[in-house]
Backbone as JSON, one array per atom type, in Angstrom:
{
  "sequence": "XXXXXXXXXXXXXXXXXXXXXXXXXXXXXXXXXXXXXXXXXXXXXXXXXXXXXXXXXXXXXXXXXXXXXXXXXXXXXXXXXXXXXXXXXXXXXXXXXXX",
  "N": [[-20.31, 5.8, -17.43], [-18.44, 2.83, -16.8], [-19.46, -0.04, -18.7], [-18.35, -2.44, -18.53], [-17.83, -5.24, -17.07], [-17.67, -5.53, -12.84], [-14.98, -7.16, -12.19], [-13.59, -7.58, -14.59], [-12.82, -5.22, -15.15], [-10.89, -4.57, -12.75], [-8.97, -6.55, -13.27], [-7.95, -5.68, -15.76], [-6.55, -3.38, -14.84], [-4.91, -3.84, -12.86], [-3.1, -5.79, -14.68], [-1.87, -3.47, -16.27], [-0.88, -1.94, -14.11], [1.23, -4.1, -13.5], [2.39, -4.35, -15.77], [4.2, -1.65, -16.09], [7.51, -0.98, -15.84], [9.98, 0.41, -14.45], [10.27, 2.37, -11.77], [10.28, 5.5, -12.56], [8.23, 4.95, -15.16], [6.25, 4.19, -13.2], [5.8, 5.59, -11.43], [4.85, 7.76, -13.21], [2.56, 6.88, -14.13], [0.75, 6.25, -12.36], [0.58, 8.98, -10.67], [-0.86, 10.49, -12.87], [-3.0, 8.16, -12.85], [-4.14, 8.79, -9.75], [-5.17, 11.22, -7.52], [-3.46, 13.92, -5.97], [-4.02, 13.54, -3.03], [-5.07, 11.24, -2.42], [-2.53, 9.36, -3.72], [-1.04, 10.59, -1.3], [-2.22, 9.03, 1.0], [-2.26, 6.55, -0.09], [0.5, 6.18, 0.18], [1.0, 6.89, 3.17], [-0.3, 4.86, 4.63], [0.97, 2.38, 3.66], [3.61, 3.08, 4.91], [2.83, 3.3, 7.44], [2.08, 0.5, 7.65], [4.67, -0.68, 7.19], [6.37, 0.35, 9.51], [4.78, -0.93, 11.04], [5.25, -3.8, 10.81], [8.26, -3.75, 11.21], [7.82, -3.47, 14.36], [7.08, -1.56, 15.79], [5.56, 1.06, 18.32], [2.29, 2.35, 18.38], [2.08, 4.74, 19.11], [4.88, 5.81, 18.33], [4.28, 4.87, 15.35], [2.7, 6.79, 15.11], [3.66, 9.7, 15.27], [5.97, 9.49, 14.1], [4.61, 9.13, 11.24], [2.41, 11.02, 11.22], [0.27, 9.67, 11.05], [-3.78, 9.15, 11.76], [-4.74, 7.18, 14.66], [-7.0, 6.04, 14.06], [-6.24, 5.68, 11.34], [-3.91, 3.68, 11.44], [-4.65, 1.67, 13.24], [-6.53, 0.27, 11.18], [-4.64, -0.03, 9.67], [-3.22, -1.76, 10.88], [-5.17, -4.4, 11.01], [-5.65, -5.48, 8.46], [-2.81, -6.16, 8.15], [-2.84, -8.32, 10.16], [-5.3, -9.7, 9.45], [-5.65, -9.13, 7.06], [-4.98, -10.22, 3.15], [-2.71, -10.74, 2.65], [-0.81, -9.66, 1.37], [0.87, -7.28, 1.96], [2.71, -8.65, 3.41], [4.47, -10.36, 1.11], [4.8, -8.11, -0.46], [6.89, -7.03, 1.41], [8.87, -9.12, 1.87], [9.55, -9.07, -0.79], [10.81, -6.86, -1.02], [12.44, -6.08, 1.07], [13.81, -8.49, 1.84], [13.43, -11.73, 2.98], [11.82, -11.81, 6.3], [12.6, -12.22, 9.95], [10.26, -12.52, 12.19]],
  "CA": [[-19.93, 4.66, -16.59], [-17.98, 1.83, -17.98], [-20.27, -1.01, -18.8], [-17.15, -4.08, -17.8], [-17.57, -6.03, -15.16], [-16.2, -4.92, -11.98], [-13.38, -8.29, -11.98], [-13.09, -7.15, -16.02], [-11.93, -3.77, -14.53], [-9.79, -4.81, -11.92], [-8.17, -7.23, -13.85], [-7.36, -4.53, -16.19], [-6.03, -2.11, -13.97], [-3.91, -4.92, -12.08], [-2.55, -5.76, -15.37], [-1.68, -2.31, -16.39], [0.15, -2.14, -13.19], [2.28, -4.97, -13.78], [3.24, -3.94, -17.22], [5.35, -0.72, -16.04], [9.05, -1.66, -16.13], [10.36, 1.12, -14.21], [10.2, 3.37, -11.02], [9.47, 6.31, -13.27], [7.4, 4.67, -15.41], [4.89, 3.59, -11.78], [5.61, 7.19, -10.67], [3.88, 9.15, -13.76], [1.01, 6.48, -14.0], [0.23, 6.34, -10.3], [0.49, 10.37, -11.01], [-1.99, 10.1, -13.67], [-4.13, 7.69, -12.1], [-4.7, 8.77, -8.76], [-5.31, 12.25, -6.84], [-2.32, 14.16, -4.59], [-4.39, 13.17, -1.8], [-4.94, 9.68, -2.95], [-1.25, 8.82, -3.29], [-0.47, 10.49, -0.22], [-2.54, 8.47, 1.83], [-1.7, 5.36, 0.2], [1.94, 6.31, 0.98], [0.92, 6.99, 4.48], [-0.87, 3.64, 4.51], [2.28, 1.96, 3.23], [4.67, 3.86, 5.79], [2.42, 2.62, 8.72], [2.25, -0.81, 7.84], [6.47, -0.92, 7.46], [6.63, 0.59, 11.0], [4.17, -2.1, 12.36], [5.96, -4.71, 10.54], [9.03, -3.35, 11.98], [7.38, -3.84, 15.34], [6.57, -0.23, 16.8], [4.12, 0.73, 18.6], [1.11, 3.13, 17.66], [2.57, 6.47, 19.64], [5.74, 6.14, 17.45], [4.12, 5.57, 14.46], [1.73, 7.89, 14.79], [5.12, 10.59, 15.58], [6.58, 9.29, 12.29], [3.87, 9.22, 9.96], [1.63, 11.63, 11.22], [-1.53, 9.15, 10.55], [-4.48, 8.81, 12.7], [-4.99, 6.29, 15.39], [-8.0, 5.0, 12.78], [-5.52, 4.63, 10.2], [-2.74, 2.57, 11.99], [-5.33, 0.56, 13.57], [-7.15, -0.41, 9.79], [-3.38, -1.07, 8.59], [-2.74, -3.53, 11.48], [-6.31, -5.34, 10.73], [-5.25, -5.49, 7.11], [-1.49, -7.05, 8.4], [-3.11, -9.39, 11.23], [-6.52, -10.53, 8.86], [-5.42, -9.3, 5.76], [-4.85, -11.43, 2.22], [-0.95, -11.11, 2.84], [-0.27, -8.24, 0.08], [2.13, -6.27, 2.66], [3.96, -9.43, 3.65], [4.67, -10.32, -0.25], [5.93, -7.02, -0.6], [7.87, -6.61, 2.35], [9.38, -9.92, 1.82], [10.39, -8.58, -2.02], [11.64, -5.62, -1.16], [13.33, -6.1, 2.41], [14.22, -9.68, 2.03], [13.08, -12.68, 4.63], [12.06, -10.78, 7.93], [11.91, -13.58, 10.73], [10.18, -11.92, 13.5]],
  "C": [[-19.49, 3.51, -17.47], [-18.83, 0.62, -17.85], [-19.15, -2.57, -18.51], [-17.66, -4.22, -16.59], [-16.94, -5.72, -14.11], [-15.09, -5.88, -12.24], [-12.78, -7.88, -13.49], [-11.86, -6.04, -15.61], [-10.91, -3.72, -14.09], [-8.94, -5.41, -12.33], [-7.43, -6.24, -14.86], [-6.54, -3.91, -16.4], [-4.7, -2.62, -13.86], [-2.97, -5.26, -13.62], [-1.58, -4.47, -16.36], [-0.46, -1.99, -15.37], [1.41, -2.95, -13.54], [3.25, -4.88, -14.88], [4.3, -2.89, -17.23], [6.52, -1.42, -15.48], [9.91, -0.78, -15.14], [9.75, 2.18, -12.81], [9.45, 4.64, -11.13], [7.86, 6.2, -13.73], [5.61, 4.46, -14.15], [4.42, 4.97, -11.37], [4.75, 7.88, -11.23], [2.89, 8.05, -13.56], [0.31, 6.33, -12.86], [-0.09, 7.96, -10.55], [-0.8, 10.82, -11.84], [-3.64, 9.51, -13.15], [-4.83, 7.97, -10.93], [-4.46, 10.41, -8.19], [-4.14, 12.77, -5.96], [-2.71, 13.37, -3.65], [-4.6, 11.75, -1.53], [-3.4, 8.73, -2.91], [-0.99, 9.15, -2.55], [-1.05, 9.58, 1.01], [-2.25, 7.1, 1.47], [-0.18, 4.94, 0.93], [2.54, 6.23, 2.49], [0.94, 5.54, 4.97], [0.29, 2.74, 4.52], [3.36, 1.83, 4.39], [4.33, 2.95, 7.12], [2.42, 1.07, 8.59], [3.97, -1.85, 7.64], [6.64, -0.46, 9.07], [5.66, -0.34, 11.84], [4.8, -3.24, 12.27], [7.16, -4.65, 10.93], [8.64, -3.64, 13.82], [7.18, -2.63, 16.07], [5.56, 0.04, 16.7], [3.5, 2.08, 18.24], [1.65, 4.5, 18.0], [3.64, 6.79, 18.85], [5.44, 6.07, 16.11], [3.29, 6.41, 14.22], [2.8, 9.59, 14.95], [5.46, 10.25, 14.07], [6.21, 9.63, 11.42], [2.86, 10.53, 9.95], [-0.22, 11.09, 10.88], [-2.25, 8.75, 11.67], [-4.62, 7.57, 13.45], [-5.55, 4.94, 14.9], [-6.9, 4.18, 11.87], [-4.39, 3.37, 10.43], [-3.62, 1.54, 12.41], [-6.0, -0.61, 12.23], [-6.26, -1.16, 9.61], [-3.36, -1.95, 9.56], [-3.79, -4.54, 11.08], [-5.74, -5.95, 9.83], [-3.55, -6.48, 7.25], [-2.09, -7.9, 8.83], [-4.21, -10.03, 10.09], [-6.4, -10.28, 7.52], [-5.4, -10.69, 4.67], [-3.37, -11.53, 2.24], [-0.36, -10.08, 2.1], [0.9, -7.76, 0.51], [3.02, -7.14, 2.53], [4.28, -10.14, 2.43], [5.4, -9.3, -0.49], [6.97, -6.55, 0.07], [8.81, -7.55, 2.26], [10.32, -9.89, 0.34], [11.25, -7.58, -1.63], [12.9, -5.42, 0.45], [13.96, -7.16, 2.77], [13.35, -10.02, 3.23], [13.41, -11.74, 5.73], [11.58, -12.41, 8.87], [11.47, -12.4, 11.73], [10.1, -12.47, 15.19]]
}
């Protein structure tokens, strides 16, 4: 067990992250770092909270993504009470969404 601090850790990690330059580069260390099943559910995770942010509703993305009821419901919590993470990224990568 690593004796760091958990915020040591995370800080870390998070920094580690930030340092890849490249698509690739995110792809093998995400690959590396985390389990098939692990990236596919963050992916899932991901997927559902672009189709809520998009504005559809739970029967279509649950058709799309294939993710449980549970999981669409968590990701909206996480959009509606979240720390903002999605809408930061959605706002990088999709430009200003007015809704």
């Amino acid at each position: 067990m690593n004796k760091l601090p958990r915020k040591q850790r995370s800080d870390d990690m998070y920094k580690a992250i930030l340092s890849l330059e490249t698509m690739e580069e995110c792809k093998q260390f995400f690959d590396d770092l985390c389990t098939v099943t692990e990236l596919l559910a963050m992916e899932q995770r991901f997927q559902v909270a672009s189709c809520l942010d998009k504005g559809m509703i739970y029967n279509d993305i649950l058709a799309e993504t294939g993710a449980s009821s549970a999981t669409i419901s968590r990701v909206n919590r996480s959009l509606q009470y979240g720390r903002g993470g999605y809408e930061v990224v959605f706002d990088r990568i999709y430009g200003d969404r007015k809704k």
